[in-house]
Kinemage of the C-alpha trace (Angstrom):
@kinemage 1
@onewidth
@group {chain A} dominant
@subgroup {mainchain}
@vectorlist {calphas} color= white
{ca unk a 1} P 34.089 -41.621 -48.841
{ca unk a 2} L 31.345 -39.535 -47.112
{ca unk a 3} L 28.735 -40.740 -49.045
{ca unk a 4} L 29.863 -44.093 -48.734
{ca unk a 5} L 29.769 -43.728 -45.118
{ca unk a 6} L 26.850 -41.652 -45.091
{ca unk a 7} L 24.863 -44.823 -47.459
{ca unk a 8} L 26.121 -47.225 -45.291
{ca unk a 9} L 24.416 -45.890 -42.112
{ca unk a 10} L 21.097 -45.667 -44.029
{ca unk a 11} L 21.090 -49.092 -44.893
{ca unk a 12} L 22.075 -50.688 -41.494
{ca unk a 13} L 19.408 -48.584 -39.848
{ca unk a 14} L 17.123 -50.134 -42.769
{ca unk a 15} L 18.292 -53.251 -42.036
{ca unk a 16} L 17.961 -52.963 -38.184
{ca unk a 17} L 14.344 -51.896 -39.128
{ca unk a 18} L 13.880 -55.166 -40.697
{ca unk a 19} L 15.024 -57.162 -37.905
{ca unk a 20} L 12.639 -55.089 -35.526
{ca unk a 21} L 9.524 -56.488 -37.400
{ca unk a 22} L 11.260 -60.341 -37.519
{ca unk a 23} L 9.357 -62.625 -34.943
{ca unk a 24} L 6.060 -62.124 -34.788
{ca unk a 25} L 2.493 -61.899 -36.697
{ca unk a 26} L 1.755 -57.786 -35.949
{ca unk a 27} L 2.977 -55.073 -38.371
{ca unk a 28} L 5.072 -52.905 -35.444
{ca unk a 29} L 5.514 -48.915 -36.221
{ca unk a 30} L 6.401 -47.876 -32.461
{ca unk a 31} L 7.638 -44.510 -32.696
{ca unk a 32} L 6.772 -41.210 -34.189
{ca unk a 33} L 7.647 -41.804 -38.094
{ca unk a 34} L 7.640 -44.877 -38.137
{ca unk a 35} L 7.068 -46.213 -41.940
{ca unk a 36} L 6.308 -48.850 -43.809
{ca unk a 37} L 5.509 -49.496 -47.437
{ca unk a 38} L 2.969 -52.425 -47.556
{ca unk a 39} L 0.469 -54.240 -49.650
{ca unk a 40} L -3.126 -55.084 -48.537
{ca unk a 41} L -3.878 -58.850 -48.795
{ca unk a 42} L -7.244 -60.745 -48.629
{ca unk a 43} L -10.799 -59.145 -46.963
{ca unk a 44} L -10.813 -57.054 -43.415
{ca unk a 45} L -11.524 -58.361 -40.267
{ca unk a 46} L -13.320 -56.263 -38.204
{ca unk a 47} L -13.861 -56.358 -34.279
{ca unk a 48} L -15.881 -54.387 -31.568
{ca unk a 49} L -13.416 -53.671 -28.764
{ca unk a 50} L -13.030 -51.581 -25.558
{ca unk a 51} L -9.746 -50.286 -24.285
{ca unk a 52} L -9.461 -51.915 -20.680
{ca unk a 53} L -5.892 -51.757 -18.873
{ca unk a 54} L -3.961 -50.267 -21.443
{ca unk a 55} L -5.024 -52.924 -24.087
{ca unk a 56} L -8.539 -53.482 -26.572
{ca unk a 57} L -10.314 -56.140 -25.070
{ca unk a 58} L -13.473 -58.144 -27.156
{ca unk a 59} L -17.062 -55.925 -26.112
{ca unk a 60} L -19.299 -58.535 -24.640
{ca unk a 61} L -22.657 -58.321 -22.868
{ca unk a 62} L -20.736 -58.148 -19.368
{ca unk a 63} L -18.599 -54.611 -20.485
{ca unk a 64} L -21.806 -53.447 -22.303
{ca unk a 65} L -23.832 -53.770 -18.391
{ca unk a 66} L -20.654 -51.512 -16.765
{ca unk a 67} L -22.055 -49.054 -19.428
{ca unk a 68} L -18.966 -49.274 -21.818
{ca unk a 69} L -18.807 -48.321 -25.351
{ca unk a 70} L -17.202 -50.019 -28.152
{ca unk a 71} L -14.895 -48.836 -30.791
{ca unk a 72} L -14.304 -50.118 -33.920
{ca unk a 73} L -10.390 -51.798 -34.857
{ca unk a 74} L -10.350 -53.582 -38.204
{ca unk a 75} L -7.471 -56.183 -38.863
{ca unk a 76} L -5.619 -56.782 -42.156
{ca unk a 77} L -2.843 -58.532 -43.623
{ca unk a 78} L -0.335 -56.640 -44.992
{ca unk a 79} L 2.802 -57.980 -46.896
{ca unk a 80} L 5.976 -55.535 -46.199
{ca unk a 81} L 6.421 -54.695 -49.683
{ca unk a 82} L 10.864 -55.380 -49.575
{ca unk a 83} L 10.906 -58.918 -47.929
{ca unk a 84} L 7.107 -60.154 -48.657
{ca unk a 85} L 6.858 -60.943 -45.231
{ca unk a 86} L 2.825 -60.956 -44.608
{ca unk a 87} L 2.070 -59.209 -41.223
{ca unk a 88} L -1.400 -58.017 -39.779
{ca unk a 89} L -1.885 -54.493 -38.849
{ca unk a 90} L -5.063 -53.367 -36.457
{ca unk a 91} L -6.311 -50.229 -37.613
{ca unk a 92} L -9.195 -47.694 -35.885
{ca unk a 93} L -12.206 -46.838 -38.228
{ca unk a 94} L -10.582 -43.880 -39.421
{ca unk a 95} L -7.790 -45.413 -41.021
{ca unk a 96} L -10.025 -48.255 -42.699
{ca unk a 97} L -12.680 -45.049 -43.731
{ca unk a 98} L -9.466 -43.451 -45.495
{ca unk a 99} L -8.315 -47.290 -46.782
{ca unk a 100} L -11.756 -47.588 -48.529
{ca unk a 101} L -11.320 -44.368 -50.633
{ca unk a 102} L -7.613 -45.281 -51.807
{ca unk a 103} L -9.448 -48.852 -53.033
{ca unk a 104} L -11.751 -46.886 -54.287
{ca unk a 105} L -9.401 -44.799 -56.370
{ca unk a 106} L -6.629 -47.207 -57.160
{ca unk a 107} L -7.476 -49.804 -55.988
{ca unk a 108} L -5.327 -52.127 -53.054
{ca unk a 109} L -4.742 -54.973 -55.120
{ca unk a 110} L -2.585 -52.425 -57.566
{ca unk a 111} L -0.654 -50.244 -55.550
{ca unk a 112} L 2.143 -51.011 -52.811
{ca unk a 113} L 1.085 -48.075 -49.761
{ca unk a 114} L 3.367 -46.340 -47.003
{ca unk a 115} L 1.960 -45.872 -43.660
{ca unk a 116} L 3.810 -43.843 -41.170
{ca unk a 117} L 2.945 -43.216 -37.867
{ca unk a 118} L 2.266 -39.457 -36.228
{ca unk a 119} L 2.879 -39.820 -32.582
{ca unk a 120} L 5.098 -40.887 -29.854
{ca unk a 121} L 5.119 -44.455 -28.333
{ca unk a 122} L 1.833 -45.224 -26.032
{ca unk a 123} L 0.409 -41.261 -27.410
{ca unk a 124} L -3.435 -41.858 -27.443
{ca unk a 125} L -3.435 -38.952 -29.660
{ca unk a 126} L -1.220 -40.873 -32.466
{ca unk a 127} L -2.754 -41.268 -35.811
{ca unk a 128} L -1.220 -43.046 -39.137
{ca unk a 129} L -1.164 -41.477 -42.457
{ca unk a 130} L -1.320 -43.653 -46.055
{ca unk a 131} L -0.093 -42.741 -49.274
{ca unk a 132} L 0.547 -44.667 -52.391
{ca unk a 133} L 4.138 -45.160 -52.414
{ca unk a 134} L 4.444 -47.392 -56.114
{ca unk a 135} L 2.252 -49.259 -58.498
{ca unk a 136} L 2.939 -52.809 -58.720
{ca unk a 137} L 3.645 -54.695 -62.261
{ca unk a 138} L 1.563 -57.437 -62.819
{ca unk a 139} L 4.070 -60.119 -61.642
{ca unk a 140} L 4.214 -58.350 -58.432
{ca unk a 141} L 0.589 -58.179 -58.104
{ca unk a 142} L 0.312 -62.085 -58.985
{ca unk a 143} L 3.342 -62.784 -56.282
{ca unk a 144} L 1.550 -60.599 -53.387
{ca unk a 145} L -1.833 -62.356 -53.711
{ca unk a 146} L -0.202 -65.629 -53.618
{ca unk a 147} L 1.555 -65.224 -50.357
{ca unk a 148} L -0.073 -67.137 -47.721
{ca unk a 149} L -2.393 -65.108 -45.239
{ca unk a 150} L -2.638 -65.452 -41.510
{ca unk a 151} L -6.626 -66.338 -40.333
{ca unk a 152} L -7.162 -63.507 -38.593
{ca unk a 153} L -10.459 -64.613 -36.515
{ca unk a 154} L -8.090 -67.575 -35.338
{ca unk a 155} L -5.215 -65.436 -35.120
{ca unk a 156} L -7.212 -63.391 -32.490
{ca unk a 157} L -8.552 -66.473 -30.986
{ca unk a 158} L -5.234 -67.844 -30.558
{ca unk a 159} L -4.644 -64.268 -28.666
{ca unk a 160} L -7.956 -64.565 -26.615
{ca unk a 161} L -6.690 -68.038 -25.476
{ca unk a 162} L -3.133 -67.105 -24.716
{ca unk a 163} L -4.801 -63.948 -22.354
{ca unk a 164} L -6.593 -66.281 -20.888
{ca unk a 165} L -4.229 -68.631 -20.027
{ca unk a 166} L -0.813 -66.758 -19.513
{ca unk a 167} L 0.225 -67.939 -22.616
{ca unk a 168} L 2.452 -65.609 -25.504
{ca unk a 169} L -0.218 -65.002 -27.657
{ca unk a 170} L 2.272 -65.245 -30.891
{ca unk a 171} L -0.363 -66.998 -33.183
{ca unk a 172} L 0.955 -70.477 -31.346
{ca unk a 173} L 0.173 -69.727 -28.297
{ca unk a 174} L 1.553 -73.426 -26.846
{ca unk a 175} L 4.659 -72.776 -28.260
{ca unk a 176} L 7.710 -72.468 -26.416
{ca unk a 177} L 10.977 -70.638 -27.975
{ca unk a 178} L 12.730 -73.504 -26.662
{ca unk a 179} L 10.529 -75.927 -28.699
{ca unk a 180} L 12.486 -77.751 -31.498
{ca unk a 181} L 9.991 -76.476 -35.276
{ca unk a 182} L 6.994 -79.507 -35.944
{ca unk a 183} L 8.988 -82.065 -38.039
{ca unk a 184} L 6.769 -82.007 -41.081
{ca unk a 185} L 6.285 -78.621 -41.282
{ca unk a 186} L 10.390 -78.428 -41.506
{ca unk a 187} L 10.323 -81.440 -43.851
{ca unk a 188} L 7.726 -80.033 -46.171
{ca unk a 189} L 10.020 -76.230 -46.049
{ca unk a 190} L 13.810 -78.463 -46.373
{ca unk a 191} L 11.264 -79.855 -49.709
{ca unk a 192} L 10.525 -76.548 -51.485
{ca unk a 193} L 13.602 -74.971 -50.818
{ca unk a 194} L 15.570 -77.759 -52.313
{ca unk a 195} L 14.013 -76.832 -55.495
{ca unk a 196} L 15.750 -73.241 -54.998
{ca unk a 197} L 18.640 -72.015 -55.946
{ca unk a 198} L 21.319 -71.920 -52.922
{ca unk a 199} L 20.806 -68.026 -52.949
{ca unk a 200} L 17.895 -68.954 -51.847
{ca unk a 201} L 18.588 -70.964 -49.106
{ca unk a 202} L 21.319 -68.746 -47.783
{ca unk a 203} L 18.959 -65.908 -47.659
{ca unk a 204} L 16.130 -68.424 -45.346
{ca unk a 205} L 19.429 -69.356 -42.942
{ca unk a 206} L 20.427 -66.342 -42.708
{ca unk a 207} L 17.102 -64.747 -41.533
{ca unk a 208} L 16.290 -67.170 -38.831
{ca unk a 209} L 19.468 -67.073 -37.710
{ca unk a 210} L 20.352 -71.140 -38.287
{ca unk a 211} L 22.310 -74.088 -39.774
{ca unk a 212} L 19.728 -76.178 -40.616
{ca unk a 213} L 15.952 -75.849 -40.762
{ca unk a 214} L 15.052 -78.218 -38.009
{ca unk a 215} L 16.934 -75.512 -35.923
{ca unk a 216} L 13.979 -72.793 -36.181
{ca unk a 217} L 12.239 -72.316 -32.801
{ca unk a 218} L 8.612 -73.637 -32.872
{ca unk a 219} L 7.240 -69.954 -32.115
{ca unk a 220} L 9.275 -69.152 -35.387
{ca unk a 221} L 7.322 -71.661 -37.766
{ca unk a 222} L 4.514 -70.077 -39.603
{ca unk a 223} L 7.023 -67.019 -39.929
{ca unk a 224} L 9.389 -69.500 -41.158
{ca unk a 225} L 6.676 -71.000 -43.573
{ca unk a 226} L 5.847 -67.680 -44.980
{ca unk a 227} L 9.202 -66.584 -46.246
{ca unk a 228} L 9.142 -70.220 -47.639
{ca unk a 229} L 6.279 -69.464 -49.802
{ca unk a 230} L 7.758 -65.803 -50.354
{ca unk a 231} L 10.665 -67.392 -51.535
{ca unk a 232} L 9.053 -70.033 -54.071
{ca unk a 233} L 7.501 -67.460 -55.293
{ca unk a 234} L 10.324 -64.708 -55.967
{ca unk a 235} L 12.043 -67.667 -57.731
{ca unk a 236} L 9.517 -69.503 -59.777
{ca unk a 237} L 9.897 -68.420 -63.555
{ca unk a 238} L 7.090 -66.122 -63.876
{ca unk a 239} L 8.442 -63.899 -60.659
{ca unk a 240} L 9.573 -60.201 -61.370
{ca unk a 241} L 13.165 -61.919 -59.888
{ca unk a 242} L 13.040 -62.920 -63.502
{ca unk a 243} L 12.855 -59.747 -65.463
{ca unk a 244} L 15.697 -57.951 -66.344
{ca unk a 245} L 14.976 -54.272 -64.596
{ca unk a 246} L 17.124 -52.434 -67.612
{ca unk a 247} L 15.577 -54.089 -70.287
{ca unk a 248} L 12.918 -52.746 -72.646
């Protein structure tokens, strides 16, 4: 009964993990040991930045006259190896340096990677460590490259605008919580997952929270459309869904 208890603590404060990352495009480790296991999607996108009132702001001729340096952040997406959701993570130099010799050795593609975080919430000293955590089958490694990527130069776009105008800066920046999902997007999603088995679909309601599709929050749509696609995939017939994990 101990153990019971014991498992059933671990997984709702795996679960409550989960929920933490729902809702946005950014991977989120906020605390000291924070982890995550991930897999690296599509090419880097690197940016020259300088830390201005507690956040990175673009370097531009203006911050270059007031004698500012730049520092390098590089941009990736990641997909959170359990649910497939793709996030991006923003990285300094040192973590990409360290990325490039794990491609160089395994190669990101092949592996599935835990990064935990080493330092307390808003610590400028905090650093992030990365490890391979698993090697990925081939079906997994055809299912992760398939998932659909953010843009990440319109991604930060989208953020620059938002900054600029007051506006959340949630990859949609003109989108209000309040704001009923765009009606073809929903149509195209209530399309693939009628194709699904109602697991399926139970698992998409129960994530966002709703009854029907055209009940997702606008801010909620490309997060939406991404376990969509995460979903088609899982279930198509070549997915590892499909193989039997005790067989030969």
């Amino acid at each position: 009964m101990k153990q019971m208890a014991s498992n059933m603590w671990e997984q709702t404060a795996a679960m409550a993990k989960q929920h933490e990352q729902q809702g946005g495009a950014w991977l989120k480790l906020a605390n000291d040991g924070d982890t995550a296991v991930v897999v690296f999607l599509g090419e880097p996108h690197p940016r020259e930045v300088v830390f201005v009132d507690n956040k990175f702001v673009p370097f531009d001729e203006e911050l270059k006259a007031q004698g500012q340096k730049p520092s390098l952040r590089v941009a990736l997406n990641v997909a959170v190896y359990g649910t497939r959701e793709v996030k991006v993570m923003e990285q300094a130099v040192t973590f990409f340096n360290t990325l490039m010799e794990l491609r160089a050795k395994y190669g990101l593609e092949k592996w599935a990677f835990e990064v935990k975080r080493r330092g307390a919430a808003k610590d400028t000293k905090t650093t992030y460590s990365i490890l391979p955590d698993r090697q990925l089958t081939p079906e997994e490694m055809a299912a992760f490259q398939s998932l659909q990527q953010h843009d990440l130069p319109k991604l930060y776009a989208a953020e620059a605008a938002g900054a600029a105008s007051g506006a959340s800066p949630a990859g949609a920046p003109s989108a209000k919580a309040s704001e009923p999902i765009d009606v073809k997007l929903a149509q195209a999603m209530a399309t693939a997952l009628k194709a699904l088995p109602r697991e399926a679909v139970d698992r998409f309601l129960q994530k966002f929270s709703v009854q029907r599709i055209r009940d997702i929050p606008a801010s909620k749509g490309e997060l939406a459309r991404a376990f969509v696609d995460a979903l088609v995939t899982e279930y198509s017939p070549e997915s590892p869904a499909d193989v039997d994990p005790f067989g030969p």
